[in-house]
N, C-alpha and C positions, 0 to 999 in steps of 0.2 A: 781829418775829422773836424779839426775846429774852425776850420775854412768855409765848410761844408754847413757847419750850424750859425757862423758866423753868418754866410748869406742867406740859409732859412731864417734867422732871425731879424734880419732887412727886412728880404720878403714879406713875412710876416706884419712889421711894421705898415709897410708902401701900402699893404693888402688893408689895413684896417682904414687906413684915409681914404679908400672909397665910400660912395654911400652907402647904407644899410640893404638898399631895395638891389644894388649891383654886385654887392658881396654875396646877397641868397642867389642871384641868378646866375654867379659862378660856382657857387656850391651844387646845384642842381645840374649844371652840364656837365659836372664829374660824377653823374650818377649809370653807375650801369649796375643791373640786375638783372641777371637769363635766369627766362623762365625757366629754360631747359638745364638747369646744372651737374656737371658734372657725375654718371653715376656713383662714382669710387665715395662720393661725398653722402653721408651719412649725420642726421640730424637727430639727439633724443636725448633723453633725461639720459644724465651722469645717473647711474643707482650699483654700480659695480665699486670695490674699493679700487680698482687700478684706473676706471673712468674717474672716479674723484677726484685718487692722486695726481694725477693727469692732468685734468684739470687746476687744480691746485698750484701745482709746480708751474702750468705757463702761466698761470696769473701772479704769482712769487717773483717770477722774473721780467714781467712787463711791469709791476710796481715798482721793481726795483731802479729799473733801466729808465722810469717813468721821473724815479723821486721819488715815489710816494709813497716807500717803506725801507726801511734797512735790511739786507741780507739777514733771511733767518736760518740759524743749523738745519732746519730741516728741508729747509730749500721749498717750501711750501708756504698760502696764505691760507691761513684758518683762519676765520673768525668766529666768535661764539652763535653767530646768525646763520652758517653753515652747518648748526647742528639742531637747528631748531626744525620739526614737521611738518612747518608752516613754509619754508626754504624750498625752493624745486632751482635746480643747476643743471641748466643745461649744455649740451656742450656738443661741435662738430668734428666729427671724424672723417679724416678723408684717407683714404687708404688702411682704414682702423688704427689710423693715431690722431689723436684726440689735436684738436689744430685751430679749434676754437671757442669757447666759455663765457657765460650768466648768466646770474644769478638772478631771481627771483623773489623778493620776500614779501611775502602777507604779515600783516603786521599781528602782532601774537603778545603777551605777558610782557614781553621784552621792548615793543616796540617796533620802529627802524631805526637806521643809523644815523639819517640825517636830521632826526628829529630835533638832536640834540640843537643845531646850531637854527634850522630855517621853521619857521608856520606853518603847520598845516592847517590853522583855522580854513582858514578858504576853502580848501581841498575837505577838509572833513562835511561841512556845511552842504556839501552836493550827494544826492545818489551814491550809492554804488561804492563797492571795496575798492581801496587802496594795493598798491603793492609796490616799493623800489626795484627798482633798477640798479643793480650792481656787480660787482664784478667780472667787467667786460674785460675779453683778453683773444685776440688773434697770434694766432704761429707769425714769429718773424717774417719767413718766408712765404708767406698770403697779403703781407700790410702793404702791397704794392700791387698786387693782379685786381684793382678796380670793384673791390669788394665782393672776388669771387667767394669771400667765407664770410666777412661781416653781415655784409644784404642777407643771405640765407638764413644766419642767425640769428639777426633781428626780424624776416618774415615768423621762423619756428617764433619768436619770442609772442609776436601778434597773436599768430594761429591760438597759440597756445591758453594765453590772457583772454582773450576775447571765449574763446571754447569752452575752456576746461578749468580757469584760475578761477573765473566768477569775479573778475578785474577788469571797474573799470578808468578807474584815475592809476598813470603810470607818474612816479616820481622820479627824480634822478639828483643826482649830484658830483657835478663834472668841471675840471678845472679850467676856468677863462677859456683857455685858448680852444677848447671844444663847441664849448657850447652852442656858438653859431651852428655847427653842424645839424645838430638837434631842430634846433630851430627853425631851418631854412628847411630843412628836409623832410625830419615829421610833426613839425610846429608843434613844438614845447612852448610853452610858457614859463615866461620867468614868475618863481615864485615872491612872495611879497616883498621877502626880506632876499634880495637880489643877490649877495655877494659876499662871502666873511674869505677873511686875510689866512684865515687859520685852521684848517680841517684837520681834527685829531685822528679821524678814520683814515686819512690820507696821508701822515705822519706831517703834519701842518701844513700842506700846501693850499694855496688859496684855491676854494669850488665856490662853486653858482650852481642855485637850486630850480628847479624847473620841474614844470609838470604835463601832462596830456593826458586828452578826454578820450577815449576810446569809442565814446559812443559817437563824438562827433567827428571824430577822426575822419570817416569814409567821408563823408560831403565834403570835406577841406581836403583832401588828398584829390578827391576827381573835378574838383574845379582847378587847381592848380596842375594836374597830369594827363589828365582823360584826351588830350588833344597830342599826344607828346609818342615818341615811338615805343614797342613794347619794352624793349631796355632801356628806355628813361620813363617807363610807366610805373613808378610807385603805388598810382591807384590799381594797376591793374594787378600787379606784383601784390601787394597785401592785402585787397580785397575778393578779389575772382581768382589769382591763379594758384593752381594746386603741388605745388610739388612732391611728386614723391619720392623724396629726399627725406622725408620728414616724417619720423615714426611718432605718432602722436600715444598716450599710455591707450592699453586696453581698460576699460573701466564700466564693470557692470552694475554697478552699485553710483548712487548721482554725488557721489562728494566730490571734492572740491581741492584738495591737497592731493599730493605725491609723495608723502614723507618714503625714504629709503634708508635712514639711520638705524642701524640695527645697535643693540648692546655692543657688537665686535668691533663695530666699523667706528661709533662713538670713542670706544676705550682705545682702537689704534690712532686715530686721528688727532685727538683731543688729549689723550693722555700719554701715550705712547712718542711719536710723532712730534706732539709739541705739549705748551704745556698751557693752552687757553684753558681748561678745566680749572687747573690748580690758580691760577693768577686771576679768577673774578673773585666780587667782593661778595658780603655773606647775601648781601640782598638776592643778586642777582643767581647766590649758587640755592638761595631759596624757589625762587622763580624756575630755576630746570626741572628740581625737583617735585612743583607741580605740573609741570609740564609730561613729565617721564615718571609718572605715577605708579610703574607696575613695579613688580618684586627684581624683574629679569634686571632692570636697570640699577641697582641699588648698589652694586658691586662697582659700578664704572663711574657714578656721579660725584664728586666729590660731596663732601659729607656737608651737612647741614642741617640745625637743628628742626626738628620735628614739630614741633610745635607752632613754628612760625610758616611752616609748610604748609601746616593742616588750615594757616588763618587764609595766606594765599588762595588755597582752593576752594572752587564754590560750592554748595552745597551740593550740586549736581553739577557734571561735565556736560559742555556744550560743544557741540560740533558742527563743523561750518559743510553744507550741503549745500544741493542747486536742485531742488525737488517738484514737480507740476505736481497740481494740487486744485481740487474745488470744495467750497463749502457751501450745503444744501442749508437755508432756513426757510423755517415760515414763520412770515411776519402780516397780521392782520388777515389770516388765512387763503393768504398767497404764497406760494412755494418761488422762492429766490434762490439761483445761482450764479455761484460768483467761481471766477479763477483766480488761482494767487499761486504764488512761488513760493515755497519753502526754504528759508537762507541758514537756517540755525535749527536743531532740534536737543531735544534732551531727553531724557526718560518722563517728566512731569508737562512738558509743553514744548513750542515750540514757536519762531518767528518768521511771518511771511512777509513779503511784498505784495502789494495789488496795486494796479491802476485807477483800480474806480473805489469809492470809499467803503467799508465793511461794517454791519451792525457790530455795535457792542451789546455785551451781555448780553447775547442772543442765543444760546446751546443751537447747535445742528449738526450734521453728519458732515463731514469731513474725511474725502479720498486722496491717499498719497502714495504717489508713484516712489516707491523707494528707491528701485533699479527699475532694469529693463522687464524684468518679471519679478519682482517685487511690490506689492499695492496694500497699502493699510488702512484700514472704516476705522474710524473711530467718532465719538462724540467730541466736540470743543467748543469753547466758547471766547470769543475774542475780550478781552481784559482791556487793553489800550491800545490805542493808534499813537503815529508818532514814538516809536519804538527807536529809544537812541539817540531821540531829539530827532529824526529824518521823518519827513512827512511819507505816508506810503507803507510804512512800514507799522503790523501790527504784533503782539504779544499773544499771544493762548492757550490757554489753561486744558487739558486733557483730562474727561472726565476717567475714565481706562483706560490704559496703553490696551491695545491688541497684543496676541501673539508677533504678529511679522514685523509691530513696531519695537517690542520687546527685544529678540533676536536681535534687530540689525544696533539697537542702542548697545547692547549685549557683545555685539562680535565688536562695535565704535570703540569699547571700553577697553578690548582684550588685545586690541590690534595695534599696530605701533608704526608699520610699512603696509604700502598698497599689497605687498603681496601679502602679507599677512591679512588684511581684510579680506582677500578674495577666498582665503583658505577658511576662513572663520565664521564666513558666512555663504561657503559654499553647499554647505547642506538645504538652503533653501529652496538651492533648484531640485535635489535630488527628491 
């Protein structure tokens, strides 16, 4: 064994004295992706407690074996960002044992994890949500078969971000000796602040921060692949080809999250299991608490004072959607319509995206597709543009909610898991 790491670690060496441009073109002819994979292999949200644990435990043990945590009693990694609504984990089953794992995080009260140490002034300054990249973990026995299980899981990760996350800056933070991977393969960018000696998420091991554009991803992926065979075609692999492998959520309703954290699964995981609950500080046990606002969870959160809960929370709950949407004015008695995208609403307004600029202070009608058969008229009137400091984006004031925008804020409030919204606001169809 230590012969064996003794000349990985040459190699290793010999391998960084080439040039930059010879090291990605070796990265890249160890790429193989079949379209066609395996059917026994199975792609989807962790939302079970044994898919969690499951998860959990091979990523407990690839950290461990990594460096990059000490053995925990429970033989599992929790983090407090695996229990937040905004967290989607995903994970591959092949033969229905879970065999490969990450995570997902939209950034929420809490933040991400790498925030702590790298910038994302840059990255916040462009378009479009954020979300890290974490908790990457393959089954021993796959980290050799040519990435019959990583490729797959990184396509679901794409499909997914691109489709359903409403993501489109991916972040990471991955130790030296990775990174190149990223880079050469789905051209990350190193972030501003390139490198700290010391990652506390990673029980200190040195990471490099980096990021990727999703929107411009496809153009840079098919100039670099589109000429290359279909198993070394990454463009073709994450932009055209479909596997179904890949259970994407059922979602009749346009939001944007996947929460599956029940009160049960929170109190086994969190408290049960280990003990991330009881070991944050008051700050942070203030921030759950607004976050898990209802009664059902009050038994499972560790306690924190009420007061300081009530300042955290805003006056109204906001909820992140991906909504089509037009607003009708007349201006100079001409009838103007415009389309915009719905990113955020609330019970009192709500915030869109448009391409082309939008009157202010101008009341008009205003149609939003809530779900697939869900649609709300309402009156509004755009307040600001530049919503957020991002150009594009505007703020708006609802002069009455309707009925169907009522409801669905109504079932937002009451609901906690995807399946919980589909139940609470399944009377819509009926």
């Amino acid at each position: 064994m230590r012969i064996r790491r003794s000349l990985n670690q040459g190699l290793r060496k010999l391998f960084a004295f080439l040039p930059r441009k010879t090291r990605f073109a070796i990265y890249r002819s160890f790429v193989e992706c079949n379209p066609n994979p395996d059917p026994r292999l199975v792609l989807k949200i962790a939302e079970t407690q044994e898919e969690l644990e499951a998860c959990f435990k091979l990523l407990h043990d690839a950290y461990v074996s990594s460096g990059f945590m000490k053995p925990d009693p429970s033989g599992m990694r929790v983090t407090i960002y695996h229990a937040l609504p905004t967290t989607t984990t995903l994970c591959a089953k092949f033969d229905d044992e879970v065999v490969g794992t990450i995570s997902l995080i939209r950034e929420s009260l809490f933040g991400f994890p790498l925030q702590a140490i790298f910038d994302l002034t840059e990255v916040r300054s462009l378009k479009g949500q954020i979300a890290e990249v974490s908790a990457l973990a393959v089954h021993p026995k796959f980290r050799k078969t040519g990435g019959t299980i990583l490729f797959p899981l990184m396509k679901f990760m794409y499909n997914y971000c691109t489709t359903f996350f409403d993501t489109r800056h991916l972040v990471i933070a991955v130790n030296p000796n990775r990174i190149e991977m990223y880079e050469s393969l789905l051209f990350f960018q190193r972030l501003s602040e390139n490198s700290v000696e010391n990652y506390d998420f990673a029980n200190g091991a040195p990471a490099v921060g980096a990021t990727l554009d999703l929107l411009k991803a496809p153009a840079i992926f098919e100039k670099v692949y589109a000429k290359k065979s279909l198993r070394r075609n990454l463009h073709h692999y994450f932009i055209e080809a479909v596997l179904p492998n890949i259970v994407l959520p059922g979602r009749r309703y346009f939001t944007t999250n996947d929460p599956v954290m029940t009160p049960e699964l929170l109190d086994y995981f969190f408290n049960q299991r280990t003990q991330v609950f009881a070991q944050l500080d008051v700050r942070k046990k203030q921030l759950l608490h607004a976050i898990y606002d209802l009664p059902a969870f009050q038994a499972v959160l560790p306690k924190a004072d009420d007061t300081q809960v009530q300042q955290v929370l805003r006056s109204h709950q906001r909820f992140s959607v991906k909504c089509p949407g037009t607003l009708t004015v007349t201006i100079a008695a001409s009838q103007q319509i415009f389309t915009m995208m719905v990113v955020e609403l609330s019970l009192p307004g709500f915030e869109v995206f448009s391409r082309v600029s939008l009157p202010l202070g101008v009341w008009g009608e205003v149609i939003i597709d809530l779900g697939q058969a869900e649609r709300s008229t309402i009156k509004a009137v755009a307040l600001r543009d530049q919503s957020n400091g991002l150009h594009g984006f505007y703020a708006f004031k609802l002069a009455e909610p309707d009925l169907p925008w009522r409801k669905f804020v109504s079932a937002m409030e009451s609901a906690t898991t995807h399946d919980d919204l589909e139940n609470a606001t399944r009377f819509m169809q009926e």
